[in-house]
Biopython code that builds the backbone (N, CA, C, O; Angstrom):
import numpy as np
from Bio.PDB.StructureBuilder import StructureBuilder

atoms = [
    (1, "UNK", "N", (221.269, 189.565, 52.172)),
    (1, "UNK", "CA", (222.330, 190.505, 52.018)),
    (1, "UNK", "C", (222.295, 191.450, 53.201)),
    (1, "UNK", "O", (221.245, 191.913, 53.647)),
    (2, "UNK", "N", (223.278, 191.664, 53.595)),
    (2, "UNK", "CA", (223.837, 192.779, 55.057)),
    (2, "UNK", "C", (224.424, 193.342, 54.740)),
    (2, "UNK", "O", (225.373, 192.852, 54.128)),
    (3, "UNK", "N", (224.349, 194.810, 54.888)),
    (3, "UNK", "CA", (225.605, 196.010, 54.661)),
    (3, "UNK", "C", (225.876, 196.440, 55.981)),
    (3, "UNK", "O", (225.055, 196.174, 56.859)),
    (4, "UNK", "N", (226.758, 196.973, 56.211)),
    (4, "UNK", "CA", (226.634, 197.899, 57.414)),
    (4, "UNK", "C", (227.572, 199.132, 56.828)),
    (4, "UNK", "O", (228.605, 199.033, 56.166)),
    (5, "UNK", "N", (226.947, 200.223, 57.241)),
    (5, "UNK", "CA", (227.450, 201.179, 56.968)),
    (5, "UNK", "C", (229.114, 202.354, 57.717)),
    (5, "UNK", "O", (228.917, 203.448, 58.246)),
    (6, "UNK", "N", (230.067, 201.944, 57.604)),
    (6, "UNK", "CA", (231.139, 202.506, 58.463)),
    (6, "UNK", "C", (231.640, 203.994, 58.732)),
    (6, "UNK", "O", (232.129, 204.425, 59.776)),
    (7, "UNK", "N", (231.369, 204.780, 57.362)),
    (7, "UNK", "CA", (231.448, 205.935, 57.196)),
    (7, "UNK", "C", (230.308, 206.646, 58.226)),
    (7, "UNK", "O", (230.649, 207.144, 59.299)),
    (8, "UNK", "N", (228.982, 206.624, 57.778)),
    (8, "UNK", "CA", (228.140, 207.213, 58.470)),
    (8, "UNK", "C", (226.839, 206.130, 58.394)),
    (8, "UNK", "O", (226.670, 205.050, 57.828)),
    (9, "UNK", "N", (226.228, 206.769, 59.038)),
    (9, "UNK", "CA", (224.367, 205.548, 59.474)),
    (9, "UNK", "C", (224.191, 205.662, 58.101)),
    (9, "UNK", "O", (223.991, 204.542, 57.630)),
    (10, "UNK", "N", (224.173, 206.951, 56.856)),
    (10, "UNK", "CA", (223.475, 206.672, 55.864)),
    (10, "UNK", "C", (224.468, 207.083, 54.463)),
    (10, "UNK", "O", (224.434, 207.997, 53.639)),
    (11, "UNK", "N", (225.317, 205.931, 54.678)),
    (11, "UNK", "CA", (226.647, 206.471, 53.855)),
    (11, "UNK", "C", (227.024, 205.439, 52.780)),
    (11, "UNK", "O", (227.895, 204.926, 53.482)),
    (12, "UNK", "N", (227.058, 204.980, 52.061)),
    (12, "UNK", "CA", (227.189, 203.922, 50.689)),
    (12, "UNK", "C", (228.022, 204.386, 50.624)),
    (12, "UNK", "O", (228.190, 205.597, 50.770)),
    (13, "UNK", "N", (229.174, 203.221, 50.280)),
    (13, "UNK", "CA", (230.434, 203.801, 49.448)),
    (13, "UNK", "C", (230.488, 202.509, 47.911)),
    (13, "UNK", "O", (229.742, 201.554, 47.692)),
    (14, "UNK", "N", (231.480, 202.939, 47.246)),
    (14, "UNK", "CA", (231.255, 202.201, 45.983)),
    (14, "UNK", "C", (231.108, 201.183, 45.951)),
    (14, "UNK", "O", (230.217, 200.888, 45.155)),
    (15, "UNK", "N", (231.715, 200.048, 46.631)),
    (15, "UNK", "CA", (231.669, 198.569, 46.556)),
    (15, "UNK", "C", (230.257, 198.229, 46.871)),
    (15, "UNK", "O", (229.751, 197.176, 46.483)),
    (16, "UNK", "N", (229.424, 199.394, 47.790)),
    (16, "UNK", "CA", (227.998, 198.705, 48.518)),
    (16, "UNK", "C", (227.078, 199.068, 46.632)),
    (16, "UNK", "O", (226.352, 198.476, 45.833)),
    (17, "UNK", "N", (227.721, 200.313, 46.778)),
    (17, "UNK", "CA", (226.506, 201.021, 45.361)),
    (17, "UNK", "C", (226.756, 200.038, 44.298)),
    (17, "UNK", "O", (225.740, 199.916, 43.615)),
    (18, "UNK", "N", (227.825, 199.208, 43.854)),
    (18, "UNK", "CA", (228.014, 198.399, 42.959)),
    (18, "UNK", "C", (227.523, 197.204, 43.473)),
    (18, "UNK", "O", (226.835, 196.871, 42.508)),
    (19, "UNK", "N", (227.396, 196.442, 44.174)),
    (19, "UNK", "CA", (226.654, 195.405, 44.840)),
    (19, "UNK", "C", (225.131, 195.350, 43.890)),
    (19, "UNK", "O", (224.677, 194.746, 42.917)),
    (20, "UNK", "N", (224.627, 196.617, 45.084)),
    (20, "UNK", "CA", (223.059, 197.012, 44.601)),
    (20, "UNK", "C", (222.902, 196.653, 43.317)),
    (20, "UNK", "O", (222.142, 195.736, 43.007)),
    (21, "UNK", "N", (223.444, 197.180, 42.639)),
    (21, "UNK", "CA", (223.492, 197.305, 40.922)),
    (21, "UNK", "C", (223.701, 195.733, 40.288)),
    (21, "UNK", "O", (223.177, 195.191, 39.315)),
    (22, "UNK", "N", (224.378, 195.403, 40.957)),
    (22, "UNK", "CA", (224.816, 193.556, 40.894)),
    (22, "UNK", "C", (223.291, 193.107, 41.042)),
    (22, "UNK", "O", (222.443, 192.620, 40.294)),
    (23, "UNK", "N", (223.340, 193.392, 41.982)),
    (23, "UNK", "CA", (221.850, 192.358, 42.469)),
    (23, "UNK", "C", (220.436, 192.829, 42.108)),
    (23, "UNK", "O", (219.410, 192.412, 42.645)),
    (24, "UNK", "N", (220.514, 193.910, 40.961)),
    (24, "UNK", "CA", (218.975, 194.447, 40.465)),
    (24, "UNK", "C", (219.602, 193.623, 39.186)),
    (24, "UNK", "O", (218.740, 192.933, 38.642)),
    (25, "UNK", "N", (221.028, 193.526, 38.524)),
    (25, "UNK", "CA", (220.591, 193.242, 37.145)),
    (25, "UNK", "C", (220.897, 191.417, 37.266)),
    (25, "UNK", "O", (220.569, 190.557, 36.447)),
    (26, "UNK", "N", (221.472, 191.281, 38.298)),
    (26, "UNK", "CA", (221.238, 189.454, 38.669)),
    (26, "UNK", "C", (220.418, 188.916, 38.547)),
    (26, "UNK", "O", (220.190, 187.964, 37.800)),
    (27, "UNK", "N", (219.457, 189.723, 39.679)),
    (27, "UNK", "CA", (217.898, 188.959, 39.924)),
    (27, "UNK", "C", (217.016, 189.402, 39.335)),
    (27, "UNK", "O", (216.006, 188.703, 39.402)),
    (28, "UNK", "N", (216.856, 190.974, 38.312)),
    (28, "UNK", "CA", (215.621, 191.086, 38.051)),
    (28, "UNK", "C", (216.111, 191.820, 36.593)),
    (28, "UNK", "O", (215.472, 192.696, 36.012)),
    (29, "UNK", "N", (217.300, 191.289, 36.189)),
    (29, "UNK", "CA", (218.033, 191.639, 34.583)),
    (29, "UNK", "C", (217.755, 193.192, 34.592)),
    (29, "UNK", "O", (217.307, 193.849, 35.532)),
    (30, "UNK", "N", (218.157, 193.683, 33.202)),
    (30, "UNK", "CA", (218.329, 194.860, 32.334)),
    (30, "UNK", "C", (216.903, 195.247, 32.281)),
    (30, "UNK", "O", (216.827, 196.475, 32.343)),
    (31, "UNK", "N", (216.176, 194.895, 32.224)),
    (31, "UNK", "CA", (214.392, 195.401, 31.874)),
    (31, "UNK", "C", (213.778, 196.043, 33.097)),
    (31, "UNK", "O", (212.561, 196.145, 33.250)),
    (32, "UNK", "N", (214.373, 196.323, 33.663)),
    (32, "UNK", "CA", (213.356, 197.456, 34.800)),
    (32, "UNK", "C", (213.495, 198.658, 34.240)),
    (32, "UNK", "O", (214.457, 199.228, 33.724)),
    (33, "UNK", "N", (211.832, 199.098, 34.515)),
    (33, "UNK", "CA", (211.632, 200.147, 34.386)),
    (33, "UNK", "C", (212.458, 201.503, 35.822)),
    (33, "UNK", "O", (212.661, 201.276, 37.014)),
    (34, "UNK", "N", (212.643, 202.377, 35.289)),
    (34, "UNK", "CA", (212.731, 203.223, 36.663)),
    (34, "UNK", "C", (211.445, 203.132, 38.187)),
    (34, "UNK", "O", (211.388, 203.338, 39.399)),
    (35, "UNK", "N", (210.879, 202.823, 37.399)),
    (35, "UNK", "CA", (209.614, 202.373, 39.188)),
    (35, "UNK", "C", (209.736, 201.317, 39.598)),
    (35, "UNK", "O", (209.299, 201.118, 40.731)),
    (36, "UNK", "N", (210.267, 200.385, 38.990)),
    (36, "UNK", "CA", (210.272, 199.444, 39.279)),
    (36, "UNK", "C", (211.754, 198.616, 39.827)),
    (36, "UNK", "O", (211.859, 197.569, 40.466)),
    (37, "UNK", "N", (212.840, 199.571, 39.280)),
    (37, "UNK", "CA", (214.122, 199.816, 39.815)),
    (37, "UNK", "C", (214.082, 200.591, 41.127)),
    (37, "UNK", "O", (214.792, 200.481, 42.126)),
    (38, "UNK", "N", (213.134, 201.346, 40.878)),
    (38, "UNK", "CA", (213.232, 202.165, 42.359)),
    (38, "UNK", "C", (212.526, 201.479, 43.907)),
    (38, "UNK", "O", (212.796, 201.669, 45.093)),
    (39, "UNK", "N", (211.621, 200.706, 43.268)),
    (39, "UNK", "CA", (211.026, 200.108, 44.001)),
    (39, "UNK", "C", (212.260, 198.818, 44.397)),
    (39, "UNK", "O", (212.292, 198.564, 45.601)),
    (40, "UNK", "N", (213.113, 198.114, 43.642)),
    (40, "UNK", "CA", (214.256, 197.131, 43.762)),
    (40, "UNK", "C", (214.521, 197.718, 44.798)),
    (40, "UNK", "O", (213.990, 197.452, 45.877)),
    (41, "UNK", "N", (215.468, 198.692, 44.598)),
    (41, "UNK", "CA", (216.242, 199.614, 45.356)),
    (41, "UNK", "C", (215.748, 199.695, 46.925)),
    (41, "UNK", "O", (216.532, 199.325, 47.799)),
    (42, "UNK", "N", (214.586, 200.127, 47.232)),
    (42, "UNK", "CA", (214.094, 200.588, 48.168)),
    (42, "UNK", "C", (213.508, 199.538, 48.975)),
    (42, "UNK", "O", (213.055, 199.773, 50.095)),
    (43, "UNK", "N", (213.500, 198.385, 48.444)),
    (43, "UNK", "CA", (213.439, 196.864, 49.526)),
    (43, "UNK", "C", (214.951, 196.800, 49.690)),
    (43, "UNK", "O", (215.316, 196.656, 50.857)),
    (44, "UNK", "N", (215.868, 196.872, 48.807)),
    (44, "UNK", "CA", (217.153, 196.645, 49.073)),
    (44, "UNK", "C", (217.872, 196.995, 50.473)),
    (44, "UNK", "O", (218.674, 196.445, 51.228)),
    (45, "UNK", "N", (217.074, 198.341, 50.405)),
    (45, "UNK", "CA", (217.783, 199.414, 51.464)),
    (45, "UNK", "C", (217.062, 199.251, 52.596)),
    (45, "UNK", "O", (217.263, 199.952, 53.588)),
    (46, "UNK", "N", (215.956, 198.103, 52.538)),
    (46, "UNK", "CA", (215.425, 197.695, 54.602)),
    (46, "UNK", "C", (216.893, 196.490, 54.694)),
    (46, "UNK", "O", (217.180, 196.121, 55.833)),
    (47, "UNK", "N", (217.603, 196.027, 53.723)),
    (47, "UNK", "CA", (218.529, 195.430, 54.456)),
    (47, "UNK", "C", (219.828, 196.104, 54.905)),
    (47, "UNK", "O", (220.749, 195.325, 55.148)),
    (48, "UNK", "N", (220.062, 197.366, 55.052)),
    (48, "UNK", "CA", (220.948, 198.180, 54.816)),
    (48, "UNK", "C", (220.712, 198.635, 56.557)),
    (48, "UNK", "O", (219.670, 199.247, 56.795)),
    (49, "UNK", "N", (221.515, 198.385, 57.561)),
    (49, "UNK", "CA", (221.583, 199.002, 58.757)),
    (49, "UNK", "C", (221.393, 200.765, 59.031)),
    (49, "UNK", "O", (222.429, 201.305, 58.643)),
    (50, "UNK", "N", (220.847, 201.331, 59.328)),
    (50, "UNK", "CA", (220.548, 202.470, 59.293)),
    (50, "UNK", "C", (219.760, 203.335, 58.093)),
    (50, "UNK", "O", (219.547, 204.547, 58.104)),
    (51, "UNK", "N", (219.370, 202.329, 57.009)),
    (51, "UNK", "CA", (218.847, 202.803, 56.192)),
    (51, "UNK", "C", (217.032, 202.985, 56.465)),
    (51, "UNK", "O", (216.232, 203.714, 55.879)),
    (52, "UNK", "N", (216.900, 202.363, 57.176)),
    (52, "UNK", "CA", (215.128, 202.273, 57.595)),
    (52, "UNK", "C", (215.037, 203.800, 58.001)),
    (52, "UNK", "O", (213.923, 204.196, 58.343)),
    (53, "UNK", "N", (216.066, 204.680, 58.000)),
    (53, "UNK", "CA", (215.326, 205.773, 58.421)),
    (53, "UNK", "C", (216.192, 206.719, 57.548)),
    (53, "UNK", "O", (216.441, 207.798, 58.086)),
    (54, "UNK", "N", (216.631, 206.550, 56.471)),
    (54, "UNK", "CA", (216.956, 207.249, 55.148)),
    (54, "UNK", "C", (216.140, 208.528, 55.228)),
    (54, "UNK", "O", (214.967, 208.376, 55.569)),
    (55, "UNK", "N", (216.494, 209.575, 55.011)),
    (55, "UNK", "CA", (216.036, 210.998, 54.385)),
    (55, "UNK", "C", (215.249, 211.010, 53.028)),
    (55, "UNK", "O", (215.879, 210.600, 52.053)),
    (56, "UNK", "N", (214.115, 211.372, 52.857)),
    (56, "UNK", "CA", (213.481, 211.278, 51.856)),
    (56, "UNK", "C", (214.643, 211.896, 50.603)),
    (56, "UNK", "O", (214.836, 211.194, 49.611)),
    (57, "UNK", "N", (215.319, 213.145, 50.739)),
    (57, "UNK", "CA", (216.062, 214.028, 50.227)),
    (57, "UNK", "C", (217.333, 212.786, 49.952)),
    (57, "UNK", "O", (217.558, 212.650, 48.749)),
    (58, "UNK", "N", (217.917, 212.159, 50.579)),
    (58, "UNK", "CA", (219.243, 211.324, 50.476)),
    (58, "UNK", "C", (218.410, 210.442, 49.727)),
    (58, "UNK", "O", (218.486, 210.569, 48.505)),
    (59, "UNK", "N", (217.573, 209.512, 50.211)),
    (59, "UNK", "CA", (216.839, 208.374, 49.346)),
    (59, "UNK", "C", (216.539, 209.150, 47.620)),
    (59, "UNK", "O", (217.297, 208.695, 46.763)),
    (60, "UNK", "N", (216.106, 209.612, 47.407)),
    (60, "UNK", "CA", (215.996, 210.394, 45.862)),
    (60, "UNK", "C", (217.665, 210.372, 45.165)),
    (60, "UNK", "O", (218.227, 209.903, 44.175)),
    (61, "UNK", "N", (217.909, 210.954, 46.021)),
    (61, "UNK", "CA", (220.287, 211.306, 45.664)),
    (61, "UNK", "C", (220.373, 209.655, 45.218)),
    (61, "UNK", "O", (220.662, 209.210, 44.108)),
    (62, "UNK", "N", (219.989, 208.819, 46.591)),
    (62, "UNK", "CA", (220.563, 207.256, 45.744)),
    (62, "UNK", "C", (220.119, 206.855, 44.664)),
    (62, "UNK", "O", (220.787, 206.663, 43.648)),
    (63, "UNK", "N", (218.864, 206.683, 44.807)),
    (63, "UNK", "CA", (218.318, 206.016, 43.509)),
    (63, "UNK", "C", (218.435, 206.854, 42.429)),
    (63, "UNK", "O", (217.785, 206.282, 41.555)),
    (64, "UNK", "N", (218.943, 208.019, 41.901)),
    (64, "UNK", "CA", (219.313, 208.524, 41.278)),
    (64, "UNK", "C", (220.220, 207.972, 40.615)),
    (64, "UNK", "O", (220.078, 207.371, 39.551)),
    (65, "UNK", "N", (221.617, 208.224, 41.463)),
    (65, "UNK", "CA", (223.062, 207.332, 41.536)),
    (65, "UNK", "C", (222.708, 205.998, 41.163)),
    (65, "UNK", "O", (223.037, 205.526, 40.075)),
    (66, "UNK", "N", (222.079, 205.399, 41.985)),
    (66, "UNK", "CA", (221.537, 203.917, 41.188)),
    (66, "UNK", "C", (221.598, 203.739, 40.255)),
    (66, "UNK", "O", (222.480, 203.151, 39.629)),
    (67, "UNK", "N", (220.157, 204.458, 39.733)),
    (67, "UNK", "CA", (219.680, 204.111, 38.264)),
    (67, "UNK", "C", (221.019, 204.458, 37.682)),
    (67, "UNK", "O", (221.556, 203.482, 37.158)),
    (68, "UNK", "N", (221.509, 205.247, 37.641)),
    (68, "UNK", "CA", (222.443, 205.858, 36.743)),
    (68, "UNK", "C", (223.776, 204.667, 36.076)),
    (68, "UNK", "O", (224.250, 204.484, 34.954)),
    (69, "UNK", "N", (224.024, 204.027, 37.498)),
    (69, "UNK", "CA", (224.521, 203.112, 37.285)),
    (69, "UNK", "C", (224.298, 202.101, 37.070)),
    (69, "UNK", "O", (225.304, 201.530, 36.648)),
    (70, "UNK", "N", (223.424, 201.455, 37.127)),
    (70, "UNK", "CA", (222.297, 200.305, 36.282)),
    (70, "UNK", "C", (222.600, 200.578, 34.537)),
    (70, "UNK", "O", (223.248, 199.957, 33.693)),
    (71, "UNK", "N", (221.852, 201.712, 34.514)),
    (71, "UNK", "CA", (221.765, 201.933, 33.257)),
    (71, "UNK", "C", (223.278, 201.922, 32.370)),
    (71, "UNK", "O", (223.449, 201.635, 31.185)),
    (72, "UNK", "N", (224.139, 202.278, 33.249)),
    (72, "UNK", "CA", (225.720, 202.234, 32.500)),
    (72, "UNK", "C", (226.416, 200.471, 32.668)),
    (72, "UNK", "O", (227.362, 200.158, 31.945)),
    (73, "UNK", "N", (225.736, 199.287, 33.828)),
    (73, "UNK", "CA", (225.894, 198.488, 33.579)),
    (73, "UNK", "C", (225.622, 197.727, 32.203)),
    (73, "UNK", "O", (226.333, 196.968, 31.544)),
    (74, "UNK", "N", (224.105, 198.296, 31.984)),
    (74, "UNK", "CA", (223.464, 197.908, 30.949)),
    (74, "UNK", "C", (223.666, 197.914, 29.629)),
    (74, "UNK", "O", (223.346, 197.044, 28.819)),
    (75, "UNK", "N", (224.492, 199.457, 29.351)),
    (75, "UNK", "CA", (225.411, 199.804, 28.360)),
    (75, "UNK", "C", (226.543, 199.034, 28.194)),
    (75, "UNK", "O", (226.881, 198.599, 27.093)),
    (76, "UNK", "N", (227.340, 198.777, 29.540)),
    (76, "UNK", "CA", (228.435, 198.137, 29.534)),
    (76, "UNK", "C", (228.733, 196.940, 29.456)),
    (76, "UNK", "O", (229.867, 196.462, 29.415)),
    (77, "UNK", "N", (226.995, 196.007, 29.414)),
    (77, "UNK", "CA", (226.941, 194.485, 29.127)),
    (77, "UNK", "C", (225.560, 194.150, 28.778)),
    (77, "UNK", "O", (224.583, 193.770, 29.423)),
    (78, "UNK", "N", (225.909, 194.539, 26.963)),
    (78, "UNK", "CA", (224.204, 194.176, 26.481)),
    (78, "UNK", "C", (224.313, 192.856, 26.230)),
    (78, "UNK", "O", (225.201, 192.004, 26.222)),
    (79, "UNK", "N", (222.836, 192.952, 25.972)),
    (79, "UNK", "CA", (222.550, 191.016, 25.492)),
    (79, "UNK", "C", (222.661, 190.771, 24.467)),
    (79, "UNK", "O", (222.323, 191.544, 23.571)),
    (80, "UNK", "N", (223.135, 189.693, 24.281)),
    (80, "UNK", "CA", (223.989, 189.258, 22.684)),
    (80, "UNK", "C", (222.372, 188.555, 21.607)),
    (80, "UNK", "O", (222.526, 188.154, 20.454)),
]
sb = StructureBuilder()
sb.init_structure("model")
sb.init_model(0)
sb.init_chain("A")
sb.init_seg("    ")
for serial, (resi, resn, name, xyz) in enumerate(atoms, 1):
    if name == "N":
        sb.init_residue(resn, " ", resi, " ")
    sb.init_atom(name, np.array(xyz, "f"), 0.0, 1.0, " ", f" {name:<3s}", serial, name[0])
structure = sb.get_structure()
């Protein structure tokens, strides 16, 4: 997976943040823990052009946003 970022070096916009979220509950389902989501996340983002040098302060803001939205995927498509 390749993003490149157009807005700014460290700028996600929705389609990328919904991706992410695609591809934690694709490949590693509904059962992550938050460390272990965060940890998803944060290999995710060495494929992310300008993200290798993310702000500790911005990196926290995403995975925040992340989880958040994980967790509302999760709501929004439980297992039968």
């Amino acid at each position: 997976m390749e993003f490149t970022c157009t807005q700014s070096m460290h700028t996600l916009d929705d389609e990328q943040i919904g991706t992410l979220v695609s591809v934690a509950m694709e490949d590693f389902g509904p059962g992550l823990t938050r460390t272990e989501f965060n940890d998803v996340m944060l290999w995710l983002f060495e494929s992310i052009a300008g993200f290798e040098t993310l702000p500790s302060k911005l990196t926290q803001r995403y995975l925040r946003l992340l989880w958040s939205k994980y967790q509302q995927a999760i709501r929004d498509h439980p297992l039968h």
